[in-house]
N, C-alpha and C positions, 0 to 999 in steps of 0.2 A: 504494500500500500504506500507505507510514505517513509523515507530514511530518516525522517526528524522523528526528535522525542523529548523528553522535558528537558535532556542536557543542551537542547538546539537552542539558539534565543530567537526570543520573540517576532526580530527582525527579517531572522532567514525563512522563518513559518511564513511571514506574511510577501516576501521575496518568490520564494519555491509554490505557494497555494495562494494567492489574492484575496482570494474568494473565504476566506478565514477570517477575514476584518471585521468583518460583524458581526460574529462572537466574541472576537476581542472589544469591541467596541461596548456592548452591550454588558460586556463585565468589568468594563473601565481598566483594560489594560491597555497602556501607551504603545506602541510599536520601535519609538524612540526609548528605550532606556538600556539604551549606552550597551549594547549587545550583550544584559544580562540574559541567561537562561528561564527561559519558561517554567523551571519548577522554581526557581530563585523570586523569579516575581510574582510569583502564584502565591508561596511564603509568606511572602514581605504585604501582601495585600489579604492574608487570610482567605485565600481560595484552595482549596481541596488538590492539586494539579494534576490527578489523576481524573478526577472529575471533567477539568477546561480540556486535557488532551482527549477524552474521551469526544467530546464535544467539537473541538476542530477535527476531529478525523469523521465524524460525521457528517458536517458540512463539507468537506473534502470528497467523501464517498459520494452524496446526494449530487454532490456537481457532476463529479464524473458519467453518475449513473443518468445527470439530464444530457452531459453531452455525448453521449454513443449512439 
């Protein structure tokens, strides 16, 4: 499915899958913070980051599965 994972930052999620911004956006994480990790910011904001990865990989699958 997708080589990122919580050690990826936030940055290269939203670089490698675009279409991920709006879950990031919707749980108020920045896309700019300074190329910490996804589970690093998940942390520091009291978010679950198994939970937000769970979540961008779904928006990920649903895209792919509109564009085939």
């Amino acid at each position: 499915m997708t080589n990122l994972g919580l050690e990826s930052s936030v940055t290269e999620w939203v670089i490698e899958y675009p279409e991920v911004q709006c879950v990031l956006d919707s749980l108020g994480i920045d896309q700019s913070c300074q190329g910490k990790s996804l589970e690093y910011v998940c942390r520091q904001m009291d978010l679950e980051p198994h939970f937000v990865l769970k979540q961008l990989h779904e928006v990920i699958e649903d895209d792919s599965a509109i564009n085939e």
